[in-house]
N, C-alpha and C positions, 0 to 999 in steps of 0.2 A: 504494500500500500504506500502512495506517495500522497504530499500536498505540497503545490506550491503557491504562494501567492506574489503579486507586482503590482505596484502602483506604476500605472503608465504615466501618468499626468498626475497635476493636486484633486481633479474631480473623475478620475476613470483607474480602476483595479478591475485587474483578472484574476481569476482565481481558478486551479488545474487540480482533478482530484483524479488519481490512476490506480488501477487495482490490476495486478496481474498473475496470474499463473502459467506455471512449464509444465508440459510431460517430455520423460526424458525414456528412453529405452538406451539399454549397452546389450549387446551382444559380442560373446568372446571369443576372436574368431582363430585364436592358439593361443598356447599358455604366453603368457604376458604380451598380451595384443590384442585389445580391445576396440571394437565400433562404436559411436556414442552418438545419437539424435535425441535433439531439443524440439522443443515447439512449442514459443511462447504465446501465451493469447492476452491482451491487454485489452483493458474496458477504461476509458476516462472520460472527464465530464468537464469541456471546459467551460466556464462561468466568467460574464465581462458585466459589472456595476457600472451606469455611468449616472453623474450626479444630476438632480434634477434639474438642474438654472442649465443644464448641458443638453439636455433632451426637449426643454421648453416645457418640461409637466409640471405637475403638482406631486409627483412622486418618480421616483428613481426611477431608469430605465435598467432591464436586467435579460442578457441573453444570454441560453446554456446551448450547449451543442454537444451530447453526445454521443460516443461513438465506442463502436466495437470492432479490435480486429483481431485477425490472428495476425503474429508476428514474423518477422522471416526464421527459416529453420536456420540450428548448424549443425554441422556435421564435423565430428572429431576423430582423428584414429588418436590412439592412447597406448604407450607401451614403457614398460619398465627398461630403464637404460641400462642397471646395477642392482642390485637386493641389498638393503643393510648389512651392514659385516659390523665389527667392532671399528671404532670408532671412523664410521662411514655411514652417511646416512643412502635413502633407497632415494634413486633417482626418477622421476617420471617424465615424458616427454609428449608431448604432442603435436598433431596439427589439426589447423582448424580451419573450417570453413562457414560463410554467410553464404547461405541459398536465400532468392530475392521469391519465398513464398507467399510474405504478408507485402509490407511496406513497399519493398524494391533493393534492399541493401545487399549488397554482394561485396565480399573482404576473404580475406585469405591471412593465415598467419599460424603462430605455432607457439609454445612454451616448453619450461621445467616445472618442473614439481619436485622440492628436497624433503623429505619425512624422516624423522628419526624417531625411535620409539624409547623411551625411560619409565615402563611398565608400572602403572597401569595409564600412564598416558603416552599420546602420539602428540609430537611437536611437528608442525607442515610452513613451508617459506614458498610462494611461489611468485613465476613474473611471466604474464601474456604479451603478444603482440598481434594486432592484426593493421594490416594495410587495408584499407577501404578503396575495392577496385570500381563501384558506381557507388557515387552518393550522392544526395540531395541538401544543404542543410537548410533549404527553403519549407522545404516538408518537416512538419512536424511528425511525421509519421517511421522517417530513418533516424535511424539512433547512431548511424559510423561516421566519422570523422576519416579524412586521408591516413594518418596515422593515430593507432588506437592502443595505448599501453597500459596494463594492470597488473596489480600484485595482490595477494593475498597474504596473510600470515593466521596462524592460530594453532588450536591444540583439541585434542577431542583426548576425555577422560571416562575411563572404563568404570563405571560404578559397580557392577557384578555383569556378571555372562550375556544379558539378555536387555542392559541398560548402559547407554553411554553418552555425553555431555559433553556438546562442542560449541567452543565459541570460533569466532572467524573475523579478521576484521580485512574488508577491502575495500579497495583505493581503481581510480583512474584517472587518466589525462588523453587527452583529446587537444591536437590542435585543427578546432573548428572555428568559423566566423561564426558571430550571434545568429 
């Protein structure tokens, strides 16, 4: 779930409220070599107040517009470069791909994944990259920038066999125009 809100002018705010979900399938297609498709679907609601001496009424003007889509797929191959050893952490590598299913966004790129485990938790570092081969940023509907880099960090903690507690914290940069 998102919100965000903008005062465009002193008498005009918009305001953007986005709710979305993935299904993700992997299929593994040899030992340490995984498929992985996404498919996000996004539902947002944008909302624009304009004041009333703006509109000429006796009360606010207010327009919502929303809208539902499915989002563009990716498609990933996934494979372990190293398995932890003593003081080596397990390597993961991928590439990635934007299928232009929803919006139009089509990008290509790849990453690592380092994981080390200190029983009963997993410590994870990672860093993406994707180039954006069509993008829009006129459309609010593409989300790629030319170049698109992220990292994650975090840890997942094994509570017993059947329970475990992950936090994750992630980051991105984009160099887009507004």
């Amino acid at each position: 779930y998102g919100r965000s809100e903008q005062m465009l002018f002193p008498v005009v705010r918009s305001e953007e409220k986005a709710v979305g979900v993935s299904g993700t399938l992997r299929y593994g297609l040899v030992d340490d070599l995984q498929l992985t498709v996404r498919v996000p679907a996004i539902w947002r609601r944008n909302t624009t107040f304009a004041d009333a001496t703006v509109s000429g009424t006796n009360s606010p003007r207010i327009t919502t517009t929303p809208e539902g889509i499915a989002d563009d797929a990716s498609i990933s191959l996934l494979g372990v470069a190293w398995r932890e050893a003593v003081g080596r952490p397990t390597v993961v590598w991928s590439l990635d791909s934007v299928v232009p299913t929803g919006g139009g966004d089509r990008g290509v790129g790849g990453g690592l994944v380092l994981s080390k485990s200190y029983d009963p938790a997993v410590l994870f570092a990672g860093l993406t990259y994707l180039y954006g081969l069509h993008i829009n940023p006129a459309d609010s509907r593409w989300s790629l920038a030319r170049q698109n880099y992220g990292f994650q960090v975090g840890y997942t903690y094994a509570v017993n066999d059947t329970l475990a507690l992950s936090t994750a914290f992630l980051g991105s940069y984009r160099n887009s125009r507004s």
